[in-house]
C-alpha positions in Angstrom: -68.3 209.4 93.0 -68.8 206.1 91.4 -68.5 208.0 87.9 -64.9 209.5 89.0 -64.0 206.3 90.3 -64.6 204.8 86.7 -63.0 207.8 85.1 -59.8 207.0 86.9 -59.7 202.9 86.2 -60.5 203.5 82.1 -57.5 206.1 82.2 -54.9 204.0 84.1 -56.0 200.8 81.7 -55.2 203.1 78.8 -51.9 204.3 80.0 -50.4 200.7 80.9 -51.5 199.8 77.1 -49.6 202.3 75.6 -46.7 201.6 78.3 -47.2 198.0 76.6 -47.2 198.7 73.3 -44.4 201.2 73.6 -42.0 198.5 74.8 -43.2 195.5 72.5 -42.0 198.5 69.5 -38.4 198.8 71.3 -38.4 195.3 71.7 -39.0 194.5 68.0 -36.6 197.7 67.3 -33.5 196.1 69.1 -33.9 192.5 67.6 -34.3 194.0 63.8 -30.6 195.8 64.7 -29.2 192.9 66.2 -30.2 190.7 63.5 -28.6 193.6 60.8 -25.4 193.4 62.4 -25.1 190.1 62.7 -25.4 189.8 59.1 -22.6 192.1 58.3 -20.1 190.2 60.7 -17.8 187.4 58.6 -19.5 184.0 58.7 -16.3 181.2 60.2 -16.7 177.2 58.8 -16.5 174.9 61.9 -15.2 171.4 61.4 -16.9 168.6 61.9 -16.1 165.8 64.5 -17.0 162.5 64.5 -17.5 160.0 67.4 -15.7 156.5 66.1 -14.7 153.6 68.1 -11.0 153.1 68.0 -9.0 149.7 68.8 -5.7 148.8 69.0 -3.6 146.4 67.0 -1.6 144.5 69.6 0.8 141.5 67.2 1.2 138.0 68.6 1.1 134.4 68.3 -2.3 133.3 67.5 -4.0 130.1 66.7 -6.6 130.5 63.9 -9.4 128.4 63.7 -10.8 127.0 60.4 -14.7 126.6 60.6 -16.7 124.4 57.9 -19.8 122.7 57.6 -20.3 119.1 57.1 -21.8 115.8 57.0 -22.0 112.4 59.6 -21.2 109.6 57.9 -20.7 105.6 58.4 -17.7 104.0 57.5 -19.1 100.4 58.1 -22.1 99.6 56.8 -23.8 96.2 55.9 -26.9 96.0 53.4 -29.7 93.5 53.6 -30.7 91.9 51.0 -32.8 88.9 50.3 -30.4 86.6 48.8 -33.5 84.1 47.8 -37.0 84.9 47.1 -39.7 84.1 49.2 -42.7 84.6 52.3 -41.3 86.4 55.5 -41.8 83.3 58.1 -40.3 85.1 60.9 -39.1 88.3 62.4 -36.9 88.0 65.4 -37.9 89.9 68.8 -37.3 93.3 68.8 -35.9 93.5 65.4 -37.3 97.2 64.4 -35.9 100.0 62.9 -33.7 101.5 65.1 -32.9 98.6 67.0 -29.0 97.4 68.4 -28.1 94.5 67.0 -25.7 92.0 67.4 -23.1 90.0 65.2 -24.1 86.6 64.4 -28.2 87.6 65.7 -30.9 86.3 63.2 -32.9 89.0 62.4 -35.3 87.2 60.3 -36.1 83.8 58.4 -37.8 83.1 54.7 -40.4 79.9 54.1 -37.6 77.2 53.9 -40.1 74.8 52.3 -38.4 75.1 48.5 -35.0 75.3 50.1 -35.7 72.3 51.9 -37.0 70.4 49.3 -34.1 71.3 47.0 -31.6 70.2 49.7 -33.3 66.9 49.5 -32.9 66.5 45.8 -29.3 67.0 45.9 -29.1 64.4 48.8 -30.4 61.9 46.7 -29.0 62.8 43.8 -25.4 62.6 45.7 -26.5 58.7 47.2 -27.1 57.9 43.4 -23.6 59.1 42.4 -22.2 57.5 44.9 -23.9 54.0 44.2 -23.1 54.5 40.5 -19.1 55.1 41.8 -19.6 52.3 44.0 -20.8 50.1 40.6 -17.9 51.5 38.3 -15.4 50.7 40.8 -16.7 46.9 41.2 -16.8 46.7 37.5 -13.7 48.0 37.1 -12.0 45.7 39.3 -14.0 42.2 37.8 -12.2 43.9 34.3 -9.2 43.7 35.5 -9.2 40.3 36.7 -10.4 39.0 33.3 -7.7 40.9 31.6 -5.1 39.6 33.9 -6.9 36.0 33.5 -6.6 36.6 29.3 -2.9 37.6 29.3 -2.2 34.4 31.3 -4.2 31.7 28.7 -2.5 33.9 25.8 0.6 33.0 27.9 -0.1 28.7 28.0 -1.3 29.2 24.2 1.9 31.0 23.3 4.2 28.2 25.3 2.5 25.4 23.7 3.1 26.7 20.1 6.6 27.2 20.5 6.6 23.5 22.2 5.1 22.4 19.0 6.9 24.3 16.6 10.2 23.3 18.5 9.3 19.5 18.0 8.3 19.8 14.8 11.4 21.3 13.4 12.8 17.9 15.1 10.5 16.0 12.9 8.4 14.4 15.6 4.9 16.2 15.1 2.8 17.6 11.5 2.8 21.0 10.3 -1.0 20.8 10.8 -0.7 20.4 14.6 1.5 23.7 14.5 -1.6 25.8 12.9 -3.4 24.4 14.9 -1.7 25.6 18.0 -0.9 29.1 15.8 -4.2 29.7 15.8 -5.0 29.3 19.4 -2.9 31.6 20.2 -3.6 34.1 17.9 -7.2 33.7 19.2 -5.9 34.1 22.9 -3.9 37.5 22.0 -7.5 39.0 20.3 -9.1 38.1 23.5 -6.8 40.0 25.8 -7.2 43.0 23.2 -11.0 42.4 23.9 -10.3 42.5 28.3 -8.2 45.4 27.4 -11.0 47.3 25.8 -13.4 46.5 28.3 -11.4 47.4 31.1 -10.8 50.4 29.4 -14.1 51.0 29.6 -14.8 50.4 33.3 -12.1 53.1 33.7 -14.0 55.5 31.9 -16.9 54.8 33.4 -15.2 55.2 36.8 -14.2 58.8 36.1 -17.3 59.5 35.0 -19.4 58.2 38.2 -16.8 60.2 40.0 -16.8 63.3 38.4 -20.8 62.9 38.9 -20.3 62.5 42.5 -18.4 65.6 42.4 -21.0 68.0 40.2 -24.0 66.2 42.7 -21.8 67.5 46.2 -21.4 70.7 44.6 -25.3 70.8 44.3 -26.2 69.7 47.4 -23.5 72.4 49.4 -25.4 75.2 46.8 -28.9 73.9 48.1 -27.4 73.8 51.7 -26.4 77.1 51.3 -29.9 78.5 49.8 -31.2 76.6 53.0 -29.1 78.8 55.3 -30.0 82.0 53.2 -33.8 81.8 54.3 -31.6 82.9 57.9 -30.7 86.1 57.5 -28.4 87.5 60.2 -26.1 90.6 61.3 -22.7 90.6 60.6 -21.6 92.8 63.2 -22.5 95.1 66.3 -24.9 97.6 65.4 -27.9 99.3 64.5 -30.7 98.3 62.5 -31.9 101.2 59.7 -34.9 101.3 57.1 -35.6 98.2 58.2 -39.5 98.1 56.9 -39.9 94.5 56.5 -43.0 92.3 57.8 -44.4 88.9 59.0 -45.6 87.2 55.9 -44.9 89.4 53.0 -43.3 88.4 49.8 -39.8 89.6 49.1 -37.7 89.5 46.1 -34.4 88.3 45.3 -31.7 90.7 46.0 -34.4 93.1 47.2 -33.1 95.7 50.1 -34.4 95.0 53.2 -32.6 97.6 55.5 -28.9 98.3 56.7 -26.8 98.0 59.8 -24.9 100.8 60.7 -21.7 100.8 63.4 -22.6 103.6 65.5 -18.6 102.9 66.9 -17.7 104.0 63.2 -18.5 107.3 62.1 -16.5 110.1 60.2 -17.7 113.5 58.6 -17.2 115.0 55.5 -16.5 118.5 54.8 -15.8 121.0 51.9 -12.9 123.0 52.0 -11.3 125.6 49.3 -7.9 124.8 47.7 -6.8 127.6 49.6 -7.8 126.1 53.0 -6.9 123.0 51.8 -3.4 123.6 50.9 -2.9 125.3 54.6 -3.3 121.7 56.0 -0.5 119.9 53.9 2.7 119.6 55.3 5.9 119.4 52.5 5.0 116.0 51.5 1.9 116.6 50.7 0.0 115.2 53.3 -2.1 115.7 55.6 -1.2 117.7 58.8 -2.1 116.3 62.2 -3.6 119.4 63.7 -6.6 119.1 66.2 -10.1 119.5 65.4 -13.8 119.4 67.0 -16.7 118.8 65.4 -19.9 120.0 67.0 -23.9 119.5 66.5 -27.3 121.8 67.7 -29.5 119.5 69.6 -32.4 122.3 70.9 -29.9 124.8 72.2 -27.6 122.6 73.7 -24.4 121.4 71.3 -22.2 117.8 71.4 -18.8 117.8 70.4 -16.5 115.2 69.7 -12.6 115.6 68.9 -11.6 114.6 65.3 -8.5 113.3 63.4 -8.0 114.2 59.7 -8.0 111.2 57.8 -8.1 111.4 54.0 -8.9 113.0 50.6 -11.1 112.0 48.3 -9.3 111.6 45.0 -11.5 113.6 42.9 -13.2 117.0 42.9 -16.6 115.7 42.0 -18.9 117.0 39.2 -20.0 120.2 39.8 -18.1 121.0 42.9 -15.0 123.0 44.0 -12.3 122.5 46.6 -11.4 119.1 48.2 -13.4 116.8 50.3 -12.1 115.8 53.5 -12.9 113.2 55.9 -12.4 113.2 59.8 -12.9 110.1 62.1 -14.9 111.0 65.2 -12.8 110.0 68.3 -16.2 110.1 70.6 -19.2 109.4 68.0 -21.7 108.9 70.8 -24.7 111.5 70.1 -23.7 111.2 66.3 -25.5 109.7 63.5 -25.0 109.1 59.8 -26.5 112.3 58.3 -26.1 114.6 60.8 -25.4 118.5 59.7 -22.7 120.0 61.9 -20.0 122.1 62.3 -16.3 121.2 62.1 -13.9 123.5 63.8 -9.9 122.8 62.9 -7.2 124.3 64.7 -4.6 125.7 62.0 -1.0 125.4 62.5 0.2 129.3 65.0 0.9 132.1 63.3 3.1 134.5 64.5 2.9 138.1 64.5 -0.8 138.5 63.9 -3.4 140.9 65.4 -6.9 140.1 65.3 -9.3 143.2 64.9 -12.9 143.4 63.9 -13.8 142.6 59.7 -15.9 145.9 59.6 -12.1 147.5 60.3 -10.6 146.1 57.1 -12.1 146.8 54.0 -11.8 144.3 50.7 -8.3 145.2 49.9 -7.2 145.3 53.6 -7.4 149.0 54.0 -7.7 150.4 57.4 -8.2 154.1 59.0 -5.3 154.8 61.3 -5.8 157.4 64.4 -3.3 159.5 63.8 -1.5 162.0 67.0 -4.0 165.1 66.9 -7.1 162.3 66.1 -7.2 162.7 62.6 -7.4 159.8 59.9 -4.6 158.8 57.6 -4.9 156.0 55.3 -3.4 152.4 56.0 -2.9 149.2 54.6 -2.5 145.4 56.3 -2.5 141.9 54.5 -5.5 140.1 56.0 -4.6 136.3 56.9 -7.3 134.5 58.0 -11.2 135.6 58.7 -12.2 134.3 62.0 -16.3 134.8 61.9 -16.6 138.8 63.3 -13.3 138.8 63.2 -9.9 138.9 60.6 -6.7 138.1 61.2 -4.2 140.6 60.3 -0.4 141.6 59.8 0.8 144.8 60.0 4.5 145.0 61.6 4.3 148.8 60.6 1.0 149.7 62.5 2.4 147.5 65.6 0.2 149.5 68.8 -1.6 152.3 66.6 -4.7 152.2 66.9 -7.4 151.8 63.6 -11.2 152.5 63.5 -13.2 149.9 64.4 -16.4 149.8 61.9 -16.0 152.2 58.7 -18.4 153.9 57.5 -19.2 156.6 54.5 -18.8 159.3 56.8 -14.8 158.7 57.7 -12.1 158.9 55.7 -8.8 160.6 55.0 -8.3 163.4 56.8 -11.4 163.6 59.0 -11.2 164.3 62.7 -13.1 162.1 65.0 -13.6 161.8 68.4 -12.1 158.2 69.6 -14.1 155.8 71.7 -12.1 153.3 73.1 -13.3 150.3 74.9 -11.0 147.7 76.7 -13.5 144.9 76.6 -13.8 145.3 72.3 -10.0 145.2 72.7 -9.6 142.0 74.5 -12.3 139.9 75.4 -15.6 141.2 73.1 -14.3 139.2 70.4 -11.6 136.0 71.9 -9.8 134.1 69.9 -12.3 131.0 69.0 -10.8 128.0 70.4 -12.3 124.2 70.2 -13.2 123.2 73.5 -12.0 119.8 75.0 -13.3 117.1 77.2 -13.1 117.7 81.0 -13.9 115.0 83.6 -17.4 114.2 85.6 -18.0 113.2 88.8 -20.7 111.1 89.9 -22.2 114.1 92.1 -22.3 116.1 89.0 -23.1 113.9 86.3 -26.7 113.1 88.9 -27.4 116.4 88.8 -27.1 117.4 85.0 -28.9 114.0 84.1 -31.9 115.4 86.6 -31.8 118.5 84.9 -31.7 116.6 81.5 -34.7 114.5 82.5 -36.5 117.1 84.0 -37.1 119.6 81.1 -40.6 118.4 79.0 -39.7 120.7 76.5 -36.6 119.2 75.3 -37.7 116.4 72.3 -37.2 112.9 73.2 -34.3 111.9 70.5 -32.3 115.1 72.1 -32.8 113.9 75.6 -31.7 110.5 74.6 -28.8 112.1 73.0 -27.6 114.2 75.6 -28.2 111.8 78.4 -25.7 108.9 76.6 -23.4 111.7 76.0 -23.4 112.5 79.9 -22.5 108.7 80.2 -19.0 109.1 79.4 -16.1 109.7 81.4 -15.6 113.0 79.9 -18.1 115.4 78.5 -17.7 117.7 76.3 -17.0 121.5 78.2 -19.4 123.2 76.0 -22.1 120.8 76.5 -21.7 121.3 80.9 -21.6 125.1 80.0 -24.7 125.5 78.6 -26.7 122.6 80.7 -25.4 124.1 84.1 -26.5 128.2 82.9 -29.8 126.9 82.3 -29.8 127.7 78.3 -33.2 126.9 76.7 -33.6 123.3 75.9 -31.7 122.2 78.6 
């Protein structure tokens, strides 16, 4: 029994295996003649469609904005300089690098000792001259009394030989008595010659003694002066840089000592092409007055303050290209001399304009136009103005067609894509870059951004100073609230 039952179970295995291997062969036999026929059926091309994101060119007035880099500078400026050699004595309090300053504050004093000494010298020397004066004068004057007193006996001895000479010729008196009286008064004549000369003299030596006096107060106002150069003090409101001098060291003459600088005073300079430049001249040739903002990175947070144009420097410089412009800073708070930032000026409107992405446009302002069954055709606009990510564009002839936004090697001429369109690239992924103004603070406000200000530890301690005079103001720059009041790192 158990042997049938075996029997059965090895035939039944054997039959399903053959059932198997009978459809596995059918199996193979119908894909081999599938796969025949399908290589005798005619092979079709299918076209290829790309997915490209589209925008629109929508023409208006728009404001470009001209972006540059440049540098903080100081229009007022006063160098220190020791105008007389000598020790340090003295260093007024809180005079440092760094420090405010004030006009007319001493901010330090030389040993006076030489100075001093000198300025006695020339005292004396200036009592001398005047005693000699005072000597020349009195001699002068006792000169001009014995003149006057010669003239008068020349006088007498003249009357009394014309007496004599009158009664001779009457025959009362002797020729002899006549020479006699000649001679007297030839004698009286060569002494008021002789007074002449000598008061002559006493005039000469008057002009002298006073021409002395003169050279001897000219000497004692240079030693005065000298004196009051051992002072040295500021000549106007400001602050005190490389200022590295100490108690008690040795300086030379003329030798630099440090600088003041008028924080109040500061412009920046910046690089433009002749292109750019020429776009800010009006048909005189000067300079436009069209708005600008210049801006600085403090530690993720930025300060601003609005600019005017101001001038041109009169030559290229060697080496460089372009013109160099200078802007005053209308709120230089923040600011100082040497400062990298960026200048933003707001170019005179243009009308007419669309502004599309730069990857749209290439070189020689060739775009890809969607055409109606979303193929590509060639186009062409005159770029204007680059605006970071951004160009400016006309292209009355393309006014609401729509161009591809980024080419690529893939697209071109003829090639049908599959448009992406997104409002938000259209309008607001890319706005127009404006330069943001000053808005007003109130007291509530300001407390709580100076807080904030205070409270960050990993801000550095010049940007926090910065930042927290800059919130002093009436107005604050919009930029700078933006980014303290999100939270934006460093602030």
């Amino acid at each position: 029994m158990r042997f049938m039952t075996r029997s059965l179970v090895a035939v039944l295995l054997a039959a399903m295996t053959l059932g198997l291997l009978g459809l596995a062969a059918g199996t193979i036999r119908t894909t081999l003649e599938e796969r025949a026929e399908r290589s005798q059926m005619p092979r079709t091309a299918r076209e290829r469609v790309f997915a490209a994101r589209v925008v629109a060119i929508e023409t208006g007035a728009r404001t470009p904005v001209l972006s540059a880099f440049g540098e903080v500078r100081a229009r007022r400026t006063l160098e220190l300089r020791a105008p007389v050699a000598g020790r340090v004595l003295e260093i007024a309090p809180g005079v440092e690098d760094g420090a405010e300053v004030r006009a007319g504050q001493w901010l330090l004093r030389l040993d006076p000792v030489d100075a001093s000494a000198a300025r006695d010298l020339a005292r004396n020397d200036l009592a001398r001259a005047e005693a000699e004066l005072r000597d020349a004068i009195r001699a002068l004057d006792l000169a001009q009394q014995d003149r006057a007193e010669s003239e008068a006996q020349a006088d007498l001895r003249q009357r009394a030989f014309e007496r004599r000479r009158t009664l001779t010729e009457r025959g009362v008196g002797s020729e002899a008595v006549v020479e006699e009286a000649e001679l007297a008064f030839a004698a009286a004549r060569a002494a008021v010659i002789a007074r002449r000369q000598a008061e002559a003299q006493a005039e000469a030596r008057t002009e002298t003694a006073e021409t002395a006096l003169e050279r001897q107060r000219i000497a004692l106002a240079e030693a005065e002066r000298r004196l009051n150069d051992t002072e040295l003090v500021a000549a106007f409101d400001g602050i005190l840089a490389d200022f590295t001098v100490q108690a008690g060291g040795l300086v030379g003459t003329n030798e630099r000592l440090g600088q003041v600088v008028d924080p109040d005073a500061l412009d920046v300079a910046f690089r433009l092409s002749t292109a750019q430049y020429l776009r800010l001249l009006d048909d005189t040739g000067a300079l436009i007055p069209v708005p600008g903002e210049v801006a600085l990175e403090l530690g993720g947070l930025e300060i601003s303050s609005p600019v005017t144009l101001s001038r041109v420097s009169p030559s290229v410089g060697e080496g460089q290209s372009g013109r160099l412009i200078f802007a005053d800073l209308a709120a230089p708070r923040g600011f100082r001399p040497g400062d990298f930032v960026t200048i933003r000026i707001t170019e005179p409107q243009l009308p007419d304009v669309a502004l599309v992405p730069a990857a749209a446009v290439d070189t020689e302002g060739g775009v890809l136009v969607l055409a109606a069954d979303e193929r590509l055709e060639a186009g062409r606009v005159e770029i204007l103005r680059r605006q970071g990510d951004m160009v400016l564009i006309r292209a009355p002839h393309l006014e609401g067609r729509e161009i591809v936004a980024a080419r690529n090697p893939l697209l071109g001429e003829g090639i049908r894509i599959r448009p992406l369109r997104d409002a938000a690239l259209e309008s607001d992924a890319a706005p127009e870059p404006q330069a943001s103004g000053l808005v007003p603070l109130d007291a509530e406000r300001r407390a709580a951004l100076i807080a904030r200000v205070e409270g960050n530890a990993r801000m550095p301690a010049p940007v926090r100073s910065r930042i927290l005079a800059q919130l002093q103001d009436d107005q604050v720059p919009a930029l700078l609230l933006e980014r303290l009041e999100n939270g934006m790192q460093g602030g």
